[in-house]
C-alpha positions as CSV (number, residue, x, y, z in Angstrom):
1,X,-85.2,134.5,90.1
2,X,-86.8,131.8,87.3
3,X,-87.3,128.5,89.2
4,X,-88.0,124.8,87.7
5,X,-88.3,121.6,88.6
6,X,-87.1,118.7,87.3
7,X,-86.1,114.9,88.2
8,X,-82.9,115.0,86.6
9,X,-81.2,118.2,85.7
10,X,-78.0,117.8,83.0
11,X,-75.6,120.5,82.7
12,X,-74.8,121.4,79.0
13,X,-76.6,119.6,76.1
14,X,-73.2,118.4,73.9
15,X,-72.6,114.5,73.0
16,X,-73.0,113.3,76.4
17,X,-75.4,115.8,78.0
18,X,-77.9,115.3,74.6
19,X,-77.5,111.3,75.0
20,X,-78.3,111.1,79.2
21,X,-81.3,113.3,78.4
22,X,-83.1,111.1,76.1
23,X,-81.7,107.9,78.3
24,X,-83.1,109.4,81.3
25,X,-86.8,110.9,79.3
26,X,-86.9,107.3,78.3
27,X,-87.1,105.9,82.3
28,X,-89.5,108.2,82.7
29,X,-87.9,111.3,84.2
30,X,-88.3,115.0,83.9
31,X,-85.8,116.0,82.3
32,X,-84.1,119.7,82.4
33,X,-81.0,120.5,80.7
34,X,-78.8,124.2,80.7
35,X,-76.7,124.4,77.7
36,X,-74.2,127.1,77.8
37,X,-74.3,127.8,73.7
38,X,-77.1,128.6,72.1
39,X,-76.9,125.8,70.1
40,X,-77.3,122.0,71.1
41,X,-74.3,119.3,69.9
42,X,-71.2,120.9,71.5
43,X,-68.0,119.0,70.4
44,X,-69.6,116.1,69.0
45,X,-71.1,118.3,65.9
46,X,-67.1,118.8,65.0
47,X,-66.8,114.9,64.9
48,X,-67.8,112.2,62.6
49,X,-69.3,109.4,64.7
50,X,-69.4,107.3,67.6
51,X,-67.4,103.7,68.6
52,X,-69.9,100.8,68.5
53,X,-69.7,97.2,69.5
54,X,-71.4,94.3,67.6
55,X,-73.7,96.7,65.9
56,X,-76.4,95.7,62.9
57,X,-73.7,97.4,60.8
58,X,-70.9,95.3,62.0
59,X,-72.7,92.2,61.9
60,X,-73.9,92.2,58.4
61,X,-70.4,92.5,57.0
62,X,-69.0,89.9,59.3
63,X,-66.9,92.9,61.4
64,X,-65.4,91.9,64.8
65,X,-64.2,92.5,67.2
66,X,-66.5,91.2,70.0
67,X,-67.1,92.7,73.1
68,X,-64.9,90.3,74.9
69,X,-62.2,90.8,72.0
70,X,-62.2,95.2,72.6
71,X,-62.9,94.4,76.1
72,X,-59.1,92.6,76.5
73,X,-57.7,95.0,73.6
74,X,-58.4,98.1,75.4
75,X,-57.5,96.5,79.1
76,X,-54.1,95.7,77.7
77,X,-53.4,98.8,75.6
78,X,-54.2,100.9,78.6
79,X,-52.1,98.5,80.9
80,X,-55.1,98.3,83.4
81,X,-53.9,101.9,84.8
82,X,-57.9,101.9,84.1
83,X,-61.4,100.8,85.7
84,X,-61.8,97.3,84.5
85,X,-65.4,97.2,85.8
86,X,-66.4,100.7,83.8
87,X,-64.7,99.7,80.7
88,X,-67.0,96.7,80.9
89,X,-70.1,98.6,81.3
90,X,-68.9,101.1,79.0
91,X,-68.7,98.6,76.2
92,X,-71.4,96.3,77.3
93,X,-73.7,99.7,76.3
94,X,-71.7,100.1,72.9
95,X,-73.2,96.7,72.0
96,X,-76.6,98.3,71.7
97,X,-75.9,102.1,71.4
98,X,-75.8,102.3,67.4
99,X,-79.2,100.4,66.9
100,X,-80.9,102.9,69.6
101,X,-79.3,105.4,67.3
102,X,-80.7,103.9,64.2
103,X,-84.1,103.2,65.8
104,X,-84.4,106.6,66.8
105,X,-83.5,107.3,62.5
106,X,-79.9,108.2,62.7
107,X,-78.4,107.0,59.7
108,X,-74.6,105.9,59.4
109,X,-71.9,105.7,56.4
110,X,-70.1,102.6,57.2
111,X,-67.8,101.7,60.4
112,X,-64.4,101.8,59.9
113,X,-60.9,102.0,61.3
114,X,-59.0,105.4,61.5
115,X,-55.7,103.4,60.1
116,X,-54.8,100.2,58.8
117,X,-54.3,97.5,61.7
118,X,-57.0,98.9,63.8
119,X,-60.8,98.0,64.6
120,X,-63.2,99.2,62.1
121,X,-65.9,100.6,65.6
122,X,-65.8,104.1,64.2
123,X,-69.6,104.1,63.1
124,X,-69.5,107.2,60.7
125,X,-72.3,109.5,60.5
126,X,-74.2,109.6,56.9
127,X,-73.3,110.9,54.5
128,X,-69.7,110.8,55.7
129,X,-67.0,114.1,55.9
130,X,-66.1,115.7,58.7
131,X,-68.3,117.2,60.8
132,X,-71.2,114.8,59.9
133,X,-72.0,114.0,63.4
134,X,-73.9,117.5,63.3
135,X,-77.0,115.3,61.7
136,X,-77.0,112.7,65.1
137,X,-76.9,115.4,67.4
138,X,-79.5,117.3,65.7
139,X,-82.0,113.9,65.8
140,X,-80.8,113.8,69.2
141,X,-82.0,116.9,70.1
142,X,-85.4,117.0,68.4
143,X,-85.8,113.4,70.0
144,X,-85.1,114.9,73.4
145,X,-87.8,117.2,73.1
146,X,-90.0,115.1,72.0
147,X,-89.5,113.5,74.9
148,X,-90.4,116.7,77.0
149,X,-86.8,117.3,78.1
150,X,-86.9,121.6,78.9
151,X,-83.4,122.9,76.9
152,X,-82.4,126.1,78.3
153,X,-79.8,127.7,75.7
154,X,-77.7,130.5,76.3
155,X,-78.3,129.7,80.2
156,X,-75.0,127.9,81.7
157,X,-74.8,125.9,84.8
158,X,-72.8,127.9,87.8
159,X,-73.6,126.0,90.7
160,X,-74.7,122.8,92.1
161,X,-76.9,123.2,95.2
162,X,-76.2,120.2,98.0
163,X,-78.6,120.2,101.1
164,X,-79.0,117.5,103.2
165,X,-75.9,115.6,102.4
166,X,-77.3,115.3,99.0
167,X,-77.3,117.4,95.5
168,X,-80.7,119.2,95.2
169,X,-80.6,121.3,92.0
170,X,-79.0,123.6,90.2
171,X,-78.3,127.4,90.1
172,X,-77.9,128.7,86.7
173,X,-77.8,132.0,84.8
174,X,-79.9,132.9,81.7
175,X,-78.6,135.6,78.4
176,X,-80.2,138.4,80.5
177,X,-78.3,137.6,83.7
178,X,-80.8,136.6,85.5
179,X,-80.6,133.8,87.9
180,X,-82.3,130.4,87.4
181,X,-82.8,127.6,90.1
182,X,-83.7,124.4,88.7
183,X,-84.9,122.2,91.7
184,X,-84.0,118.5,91.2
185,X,-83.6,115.0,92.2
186,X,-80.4,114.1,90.4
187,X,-77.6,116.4,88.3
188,X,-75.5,115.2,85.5
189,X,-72.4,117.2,84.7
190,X,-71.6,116.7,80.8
191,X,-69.8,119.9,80.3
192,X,-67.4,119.0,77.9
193,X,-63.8,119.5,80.0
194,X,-61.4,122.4,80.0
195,X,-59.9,122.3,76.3
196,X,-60.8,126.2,75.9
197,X,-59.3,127.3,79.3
198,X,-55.4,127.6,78.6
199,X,-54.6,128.5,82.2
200,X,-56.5,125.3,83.5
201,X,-54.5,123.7,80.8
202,X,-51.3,124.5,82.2
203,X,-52.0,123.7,85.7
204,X,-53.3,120.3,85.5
205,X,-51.0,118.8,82.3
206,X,-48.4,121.4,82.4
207,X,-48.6,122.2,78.3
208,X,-48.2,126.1,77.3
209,X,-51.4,127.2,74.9
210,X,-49.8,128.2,71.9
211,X,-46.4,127.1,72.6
212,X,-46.1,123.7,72.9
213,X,-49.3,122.3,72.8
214,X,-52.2,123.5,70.1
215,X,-55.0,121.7,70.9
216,X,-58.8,122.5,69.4
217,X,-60.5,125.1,71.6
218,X,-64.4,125.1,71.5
219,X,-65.5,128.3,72.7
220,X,-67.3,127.7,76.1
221,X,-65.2,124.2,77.4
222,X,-63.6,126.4,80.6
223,X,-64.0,123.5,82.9
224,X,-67.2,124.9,84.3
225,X,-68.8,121.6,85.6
226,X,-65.3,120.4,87.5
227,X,-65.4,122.9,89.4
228,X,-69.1,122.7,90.7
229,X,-68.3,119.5,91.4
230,X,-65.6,119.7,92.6
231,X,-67.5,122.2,95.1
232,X,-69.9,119.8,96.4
233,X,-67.2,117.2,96.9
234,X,-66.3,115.5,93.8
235,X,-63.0,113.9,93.9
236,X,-60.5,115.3,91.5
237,X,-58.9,112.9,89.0
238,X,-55.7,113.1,86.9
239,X,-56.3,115.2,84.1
240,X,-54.4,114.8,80.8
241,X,-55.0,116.2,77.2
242,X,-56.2,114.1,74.4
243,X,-52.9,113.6,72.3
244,X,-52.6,114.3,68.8
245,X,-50.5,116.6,66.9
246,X,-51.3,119.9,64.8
247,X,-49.1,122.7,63.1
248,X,-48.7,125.6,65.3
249,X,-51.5,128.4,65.2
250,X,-51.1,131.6,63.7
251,X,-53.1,135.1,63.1
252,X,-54.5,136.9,66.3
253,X,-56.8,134.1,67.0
254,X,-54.1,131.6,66.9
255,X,-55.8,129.4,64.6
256,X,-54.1,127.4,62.1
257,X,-54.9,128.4,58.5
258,X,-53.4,125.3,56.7
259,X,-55.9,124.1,54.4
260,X,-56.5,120.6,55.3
261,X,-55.7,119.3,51.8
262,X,-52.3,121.0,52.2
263,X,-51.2,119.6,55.6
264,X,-52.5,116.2,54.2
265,X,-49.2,116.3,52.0
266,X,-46.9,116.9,55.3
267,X,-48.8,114.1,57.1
268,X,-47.1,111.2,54.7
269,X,-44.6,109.4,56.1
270,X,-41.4,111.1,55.2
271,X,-38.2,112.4,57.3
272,X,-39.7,113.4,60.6
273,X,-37.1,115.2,63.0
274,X,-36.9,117.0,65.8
275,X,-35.5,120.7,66.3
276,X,-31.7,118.9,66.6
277,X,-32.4,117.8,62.8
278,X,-32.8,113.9,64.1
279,X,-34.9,111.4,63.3
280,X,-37.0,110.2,66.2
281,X,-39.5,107.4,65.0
282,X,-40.8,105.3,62.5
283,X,-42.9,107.5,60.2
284,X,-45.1,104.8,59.6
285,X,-46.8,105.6,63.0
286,X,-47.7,109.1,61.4
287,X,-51.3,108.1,60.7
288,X,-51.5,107.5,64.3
289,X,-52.1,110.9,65.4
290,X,-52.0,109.7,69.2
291,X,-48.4,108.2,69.0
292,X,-47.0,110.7,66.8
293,X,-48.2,113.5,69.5
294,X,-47.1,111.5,72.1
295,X,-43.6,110.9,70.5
296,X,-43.2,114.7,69.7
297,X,-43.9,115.7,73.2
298,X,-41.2,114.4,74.2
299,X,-38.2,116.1,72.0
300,X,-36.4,119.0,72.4
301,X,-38.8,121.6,72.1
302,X,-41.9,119.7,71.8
303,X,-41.4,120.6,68.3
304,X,-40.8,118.5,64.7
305,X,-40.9,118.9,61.3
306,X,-42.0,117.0,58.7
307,X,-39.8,117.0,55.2
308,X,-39.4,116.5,51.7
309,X,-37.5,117.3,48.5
310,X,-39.0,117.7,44.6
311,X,-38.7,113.9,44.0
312,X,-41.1,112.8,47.1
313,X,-43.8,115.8,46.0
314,X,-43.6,114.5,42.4
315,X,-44.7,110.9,43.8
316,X,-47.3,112.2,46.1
317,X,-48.5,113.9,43.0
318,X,-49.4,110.7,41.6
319,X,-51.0,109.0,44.7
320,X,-50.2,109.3,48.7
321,X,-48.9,106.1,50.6
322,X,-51.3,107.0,53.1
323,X,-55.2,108.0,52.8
324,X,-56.8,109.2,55.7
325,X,-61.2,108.6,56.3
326,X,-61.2,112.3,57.9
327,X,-59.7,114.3,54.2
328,X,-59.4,111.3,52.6
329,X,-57.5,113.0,49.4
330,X,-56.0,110.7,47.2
331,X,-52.7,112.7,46.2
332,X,-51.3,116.2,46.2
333,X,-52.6,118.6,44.2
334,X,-52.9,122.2,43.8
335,X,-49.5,122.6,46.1
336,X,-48.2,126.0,44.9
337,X,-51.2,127.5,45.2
338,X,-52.1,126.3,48.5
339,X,-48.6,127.2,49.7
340,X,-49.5,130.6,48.5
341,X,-52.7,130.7,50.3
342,X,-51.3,130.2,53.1
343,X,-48.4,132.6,52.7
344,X,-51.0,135.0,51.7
345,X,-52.8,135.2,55.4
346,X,-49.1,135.2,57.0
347,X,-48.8,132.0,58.2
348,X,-45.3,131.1,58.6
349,X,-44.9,127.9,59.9
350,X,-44.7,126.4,56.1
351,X,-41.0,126.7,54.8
352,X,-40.0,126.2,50.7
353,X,-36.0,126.0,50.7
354,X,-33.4,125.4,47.3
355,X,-31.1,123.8,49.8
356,X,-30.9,122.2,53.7
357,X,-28.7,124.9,54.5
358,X,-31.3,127.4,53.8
359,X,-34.4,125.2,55.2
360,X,-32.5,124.8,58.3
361,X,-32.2,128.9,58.5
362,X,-35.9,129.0,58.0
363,X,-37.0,126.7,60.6
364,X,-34.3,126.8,63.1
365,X,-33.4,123.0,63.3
366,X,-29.6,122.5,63.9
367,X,-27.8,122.6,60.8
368,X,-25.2,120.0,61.2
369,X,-27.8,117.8,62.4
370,X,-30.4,118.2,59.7
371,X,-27.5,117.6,57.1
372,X,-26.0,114.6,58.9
373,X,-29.4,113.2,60.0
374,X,-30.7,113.2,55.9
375,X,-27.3,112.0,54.8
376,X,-28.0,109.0,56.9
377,X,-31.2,108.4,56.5
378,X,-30.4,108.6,52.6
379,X,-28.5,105.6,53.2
380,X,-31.5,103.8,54.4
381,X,-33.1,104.7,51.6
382,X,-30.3,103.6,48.9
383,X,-30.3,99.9,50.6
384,X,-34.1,99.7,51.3
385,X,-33.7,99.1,54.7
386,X,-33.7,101.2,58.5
387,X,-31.5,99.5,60.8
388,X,-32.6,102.1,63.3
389,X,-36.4,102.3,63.4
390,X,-37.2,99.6,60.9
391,X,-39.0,102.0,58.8
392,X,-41.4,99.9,55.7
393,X,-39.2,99.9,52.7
394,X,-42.1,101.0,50.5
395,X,-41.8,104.6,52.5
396,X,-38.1,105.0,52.4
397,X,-37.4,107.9,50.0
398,X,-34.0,109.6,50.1
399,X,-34.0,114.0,50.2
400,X,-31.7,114.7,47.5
401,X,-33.4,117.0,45.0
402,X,-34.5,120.8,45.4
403,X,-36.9,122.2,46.4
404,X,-37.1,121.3,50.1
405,X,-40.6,121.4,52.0
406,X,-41.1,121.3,55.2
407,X,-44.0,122.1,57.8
408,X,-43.4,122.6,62.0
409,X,-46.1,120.4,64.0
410,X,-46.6,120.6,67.6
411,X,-48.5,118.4,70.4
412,X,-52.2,118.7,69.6
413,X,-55.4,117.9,71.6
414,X,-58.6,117.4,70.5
415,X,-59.7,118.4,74.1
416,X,-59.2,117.8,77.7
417,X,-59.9,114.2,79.3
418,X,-61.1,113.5,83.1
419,X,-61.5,115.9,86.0
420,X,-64.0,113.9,88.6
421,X,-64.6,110.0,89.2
422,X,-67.1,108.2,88.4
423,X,-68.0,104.4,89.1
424,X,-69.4,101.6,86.9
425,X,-73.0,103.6,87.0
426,X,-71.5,106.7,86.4
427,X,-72.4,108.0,90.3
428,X,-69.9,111.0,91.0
429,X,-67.7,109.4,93.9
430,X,-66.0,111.4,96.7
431,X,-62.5,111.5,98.2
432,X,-63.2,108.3,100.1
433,X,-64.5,106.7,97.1
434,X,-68.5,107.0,98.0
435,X,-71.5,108.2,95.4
436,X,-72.4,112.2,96.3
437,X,-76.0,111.1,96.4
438,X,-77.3,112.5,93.4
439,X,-74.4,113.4,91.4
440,X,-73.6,111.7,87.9
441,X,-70.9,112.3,85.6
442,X,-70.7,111.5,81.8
443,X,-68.3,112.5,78.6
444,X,-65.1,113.9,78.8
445,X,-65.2,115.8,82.5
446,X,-65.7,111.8,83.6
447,X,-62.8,109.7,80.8
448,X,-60.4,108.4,82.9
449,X,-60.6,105.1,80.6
450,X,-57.6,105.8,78.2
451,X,-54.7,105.3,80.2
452,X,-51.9,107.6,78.9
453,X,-52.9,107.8,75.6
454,X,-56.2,107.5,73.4
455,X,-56.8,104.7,72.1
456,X,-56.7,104.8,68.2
457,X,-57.1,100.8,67.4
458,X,-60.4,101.2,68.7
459,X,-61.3,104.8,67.1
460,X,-64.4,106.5,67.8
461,X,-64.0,106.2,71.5
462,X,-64.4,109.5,72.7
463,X,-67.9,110.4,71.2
464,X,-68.7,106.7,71.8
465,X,-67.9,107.3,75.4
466,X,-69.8,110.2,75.4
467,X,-72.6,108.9,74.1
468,X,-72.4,105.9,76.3
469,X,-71.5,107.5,79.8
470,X,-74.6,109.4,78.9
471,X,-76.7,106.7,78.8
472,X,-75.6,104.8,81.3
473,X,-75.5,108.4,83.7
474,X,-79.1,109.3,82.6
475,X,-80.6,105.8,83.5
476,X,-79.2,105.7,86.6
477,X,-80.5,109.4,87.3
478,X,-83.7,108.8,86.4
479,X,-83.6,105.5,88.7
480,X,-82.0,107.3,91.8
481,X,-84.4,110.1,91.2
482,X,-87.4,107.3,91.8
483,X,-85.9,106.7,95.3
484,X,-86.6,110.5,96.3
485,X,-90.1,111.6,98.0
């Protein structure tokens, strides 16, 4: 058996893992960290950037909102079902997060909001697109080592050793299969949640892989570090899946094909209905991937489609109502021949129709309802005006000319959130509510900050909180570990 020795030990090397290694290098610790992968980054190189509070960029364009102004935002959208203390300290650290970034020559795009009415804290990556975060993580990494921190890729964490009455190391297992014990002070867990485990899945938020939830699955995210900490007495939080909503998988993998440019067009704000043909919300909210998940979760089905005729693609053609910063494409084009592509690889959850009749036949919606449902809705269009869910007038277009389109979405994830509780210092608490000496959790096996639902007005939480919860668990690692003979 390999054997180490570190101060602070931090299982898996993704967003929050990377940023409590360099926090807790920077105190002065000896750092070791076992990646699973055999790459650095995890998640966070899928993303585009992190939330940030009062940054330099922020400040030079005269941005808000304050702390204290996000602080009360956050505490009220989550209806303080959260910890009011850790949301502090959380954001009090996003105040200077960015320019530690930037000072250690990360370089952003702009911060913006994800839709219109919300906070412009998502700090995007330069030069912008998605997946751009790749560049932060890799500074992040090459800083780390600079810093000495010892990355062991390809070698995942499988247990957390606990002697004493307090956590002593780490056992872990390298590409060979041979053991490693890395002997420490203090262990982070930063392993990224369960989102690729689909039976863990169903047993803590009761969603069916596949069926009627298809969520992002990054190969390795099994929910590896909840359970050694759960083993050496973490207590277990509620765990939920970060809401959004995608089109259903397809091929062997289950992966969906769409091309982004072509599910852009069925994420406009036209007739949304359930399975029953109905209307169940104000489109509007579509660019709010959160609410519309949330909304569609709970319909018949946990299914809904999103429609239009000739006249609707033929506007789109000339610009979309809505532009979104992660595809931002300006209007449809190409349509037929991305329909095709689609076709082409067998995905099936794209339907082209000459009538409702036949569209309802395709996709299995009700009919009756789909037929009553538009003929109403029509109506609304006609006089410019929804009594029901008070729709914009500017997006109330009536479905009256073939062809019909139409594309099935289900609940979506981006990932799991929580699993064990933390405190304000990001110490791993027990059942009773006291630290396990030595244990600190960061990222999403610690983000129990959302409430029920992610909050979108303040985008770029979940790597911000990653990066943050890092921080904050790698300083008060490598100050713990100081107390140790």
């Amino acid at each position: 058996m390999k054997k180490l020795e570190a101060d602070v030990i931090v299982i898996a090397a993704g967003a929050s893992g990377l940023s409590a290694c360099n926090a807790a290098a920077e105190k002065g610790a000896k750092v070791v960290a076992l990646e699973k992968a055999s790459t650095t980054g995890g998640t966070g190189s899928m993303g585009m950037g992190p939330f940030g509070l009062e940054s330099p960029i922020q400040r030079l364009k005269q941005m808000g909102p304050s702390k204290e102004e996000a602080f009360k935002a956050m505490m009220h959208y989550t209806h303080y079902q959260v910890d009011a203390k850790l949301v502090s300290t959380y954001f009090d650290k996003a105040t200077t997060t960015i320019e530690w970034l930037q000072n250690m020559g990360v370089e952003f795009w702009d911060a913006c909001p994800y839709f219109p009415g919300g906070w412009p804290t998502w700090h995007i990556i330069a030069p912008g697109g998605e997946g751009c975060a790749r560049n932060l993580y890799r500074i992040l990494t090459e800083k780390a080592k600079e810093k000495g921190v010892e990355i062991l890729l390809q070698t995942p964490g499988k247990k957390i050793i606990k002697q004493g009455g307090r956590i002593t190391g780490v056992i872990g297992e390298d590409r060979n299969g041979e053991k490693v014990e890395v002997a420490g002070k203090a262990v982070i867990v930063a392993t990224g949640g369960f989102g690729d485990n689909p039976q863990l899945i169903k047993k803590f938020t009761g969603y069916e892989w596949g069926v009627d939830m298809q969520s992002f699955r990054i190969p390795g995210l099994a929910g590896d570090g909840l359970r050694m900490a759960w083993e050496v007495g973490a207590f277990q939080t509620e765990m939920k899946m970060e809401m959004m909503f995608l089109p259903p998988g397809g091929g062997t993998d289950n992966i969906n094909p769409v091309d982004p440019e072509l599910m852009e067009a069925f994420r406009q704000p036209n007739y949304f209905c359930n399975i029953m043909g109905e209307r169940f919300m104000d489109e509007s909210i579509i660019p709010n991937a959160t609410f519309t998940g949330n909304a569609i979760s709970h319909q018949k089905g946990r299914c809904a489609f999103n429609i239009f005729d000739e006249d609707i693609r033929k506007v789109m053609e000339e610009r979309y109502e809505e532009v979104h910063v992660t595809f931002p494409f300006m209007k449809l084009e190409k349509f037929d021949e991305l329909i095709k592509k689609s076709k082409d690889v067998g995905y099936k959850y794209i339907y082209v129709a000459d009538t409702l009749e036949e569209l309802a036949a395709q996709t299995g919606i009700n009919a009756a309802g789909l037929k009553a449902g538009i003929e109403e809705y029509n109506v609304f269009c006609d006089k410019g005006y929804d009594p029901v869910f008070h729709k914009r007038h500017k997006s109330l277009r009536p479905l009256r000319t073939p062809k019909f389109y139409a594309m099935k979405f289900l609940p979506g994830a981006y990932g799991s959130l929580g699993g064990i509780k933390i405190n304000y210092k990001a110490e791993v608490l027990d059942k009773d509510w006291n630290p396990v000496p030595g244990l600190y959790g960061a990222g999403t096996d610690a983000n129990t900050i959302y409430g029920d639902s992610y909050p979108f007005i303040l985008p770029g939480n979940t790597m911000g909180w990653a990066l943050n919860s890092g921080r904050m668990a790698g300083e008060s690692a490598a100050a713990y570990a100081k107390t140790i003979a």
